[in-house]
C-alpha positions as CSV (number, residue, x, y, z in Angstrom):
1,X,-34.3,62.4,-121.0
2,X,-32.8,65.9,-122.2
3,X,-29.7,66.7,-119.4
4,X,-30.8,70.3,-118.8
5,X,-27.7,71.1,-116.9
6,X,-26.0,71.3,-119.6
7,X,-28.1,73.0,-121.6
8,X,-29.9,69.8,-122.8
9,X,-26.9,68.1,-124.8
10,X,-25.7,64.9,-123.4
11,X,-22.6,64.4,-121.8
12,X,-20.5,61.6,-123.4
13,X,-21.1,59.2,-121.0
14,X,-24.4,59.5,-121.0
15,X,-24.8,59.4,-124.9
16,X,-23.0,55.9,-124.9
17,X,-25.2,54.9,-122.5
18,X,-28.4,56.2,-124.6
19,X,-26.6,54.1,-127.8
20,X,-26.5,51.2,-125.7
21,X,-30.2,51.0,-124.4
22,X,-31.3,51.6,-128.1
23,X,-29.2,49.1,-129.7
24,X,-29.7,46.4,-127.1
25,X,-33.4,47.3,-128.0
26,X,-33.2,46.8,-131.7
27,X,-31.4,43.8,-131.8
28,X,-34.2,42.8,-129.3
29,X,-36.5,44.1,-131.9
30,X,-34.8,42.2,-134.8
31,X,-34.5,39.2,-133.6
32,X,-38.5,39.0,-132.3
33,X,-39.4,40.0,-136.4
34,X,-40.5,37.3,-138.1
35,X,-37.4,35.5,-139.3
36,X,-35.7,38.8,-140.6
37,X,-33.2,38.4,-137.7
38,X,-29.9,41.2,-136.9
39,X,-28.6,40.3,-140.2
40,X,-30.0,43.0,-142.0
41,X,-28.2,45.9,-144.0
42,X,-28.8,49.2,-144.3
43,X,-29.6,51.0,-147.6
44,X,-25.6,51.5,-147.8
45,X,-25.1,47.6,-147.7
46,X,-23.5,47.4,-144.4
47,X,-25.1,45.7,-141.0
48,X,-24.9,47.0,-137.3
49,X,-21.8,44.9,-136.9
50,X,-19.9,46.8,-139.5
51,X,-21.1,50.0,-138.0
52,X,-19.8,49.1,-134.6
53,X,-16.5,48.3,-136.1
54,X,-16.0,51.2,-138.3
55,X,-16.6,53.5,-135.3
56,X,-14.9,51.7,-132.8
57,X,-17.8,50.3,-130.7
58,X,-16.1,47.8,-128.8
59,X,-18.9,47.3,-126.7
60,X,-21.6,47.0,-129.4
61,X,-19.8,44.1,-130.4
62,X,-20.6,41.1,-127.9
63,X,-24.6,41.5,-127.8
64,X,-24.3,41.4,-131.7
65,X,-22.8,38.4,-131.5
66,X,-25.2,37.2,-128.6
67,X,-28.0,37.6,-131.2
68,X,-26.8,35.8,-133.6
69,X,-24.8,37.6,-135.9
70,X,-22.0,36.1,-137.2
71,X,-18.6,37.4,-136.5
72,X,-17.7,37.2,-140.1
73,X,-20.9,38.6,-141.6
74,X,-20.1,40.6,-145.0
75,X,-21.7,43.9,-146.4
76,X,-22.6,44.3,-149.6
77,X,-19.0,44.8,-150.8
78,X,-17.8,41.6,-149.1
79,X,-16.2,43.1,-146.3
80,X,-16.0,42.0,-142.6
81,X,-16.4,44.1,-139.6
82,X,-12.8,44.0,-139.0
83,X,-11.8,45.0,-142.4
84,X,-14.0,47.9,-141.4
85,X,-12.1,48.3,-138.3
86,X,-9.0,48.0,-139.8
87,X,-9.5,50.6,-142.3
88,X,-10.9,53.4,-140.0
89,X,-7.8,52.5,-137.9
90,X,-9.7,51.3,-134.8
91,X,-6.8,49.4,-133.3
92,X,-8.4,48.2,-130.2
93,X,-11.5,47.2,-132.0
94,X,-9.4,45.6,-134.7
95,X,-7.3,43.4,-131.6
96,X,-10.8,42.3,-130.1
97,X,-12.2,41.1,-133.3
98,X,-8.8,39.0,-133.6
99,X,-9.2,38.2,-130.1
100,X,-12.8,36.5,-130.5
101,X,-11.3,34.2,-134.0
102,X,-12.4,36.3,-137.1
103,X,-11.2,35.7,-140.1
104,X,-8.0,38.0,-140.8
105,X,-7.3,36.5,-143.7
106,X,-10.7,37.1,-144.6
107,X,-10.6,38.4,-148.7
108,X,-13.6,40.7,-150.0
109,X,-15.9,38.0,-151.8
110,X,-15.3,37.3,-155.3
111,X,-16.7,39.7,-158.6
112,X,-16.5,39.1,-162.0
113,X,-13.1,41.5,-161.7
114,X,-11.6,39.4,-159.0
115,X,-13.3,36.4,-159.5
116,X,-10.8,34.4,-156.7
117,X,-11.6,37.4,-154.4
118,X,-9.7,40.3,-153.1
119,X,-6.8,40.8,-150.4
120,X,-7.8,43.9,-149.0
């Protein structure tokens, strides 16, 4: 599916597009594998969730949640997507994750340095 007309890069639109179709089909994918599920992390310690809030994905957002994944799900370092949102500044992102009741007073989860957890 290489756009030719313009010199085989896709335009924006059609990139998002591309971003959708694959993620609708990994989630599918995920949640088909035996009992792994869409709650998985990556070798950095953060799931798709946290990815789609970090970059802003607004619309990666509801079919995560239609799969399963929790709106509060924590990476490795016990952060939230909207922490992630929050700290890459993704202010409409940030106001939909308030919008569909996460946790904003959710604290990174608790370490042997902060064992009552952390305000971010």
């Amino acid at each position: 599916m290489v756009n030719t007309t313009m010199g085989g890069f896709y335009p924006e639109k059609e990139k998002e597009q591309l971003l959708k179709e694959k993620l609708n089909s990994w989630l599918i994918q995920k949640v088909t594998e035996d009992g792994k599920g869409p709650n998985l992390l990556d070798k950095e310690g953060q799931g798709v969730i946290h990815l789609a809030g970090a970059l802003g994905y607004d619309w990666a957002i509801a079919p995560t949640v239609a799969v399963g994944v929790n709106i509060n799900f924590r990476d490795v370092n016990g952060w939230t997507a909207l922490h992630w949102a929050a700290f890459w500044v993704m202010e409409w992102t940030v106001g939909l994750f308030v919008s569909l009741d996460t946790a904003p007073k959710a604290l990174i989860d608790p370490t042997p340095k902060f064992p009552l957890g952390k305000d971010t």
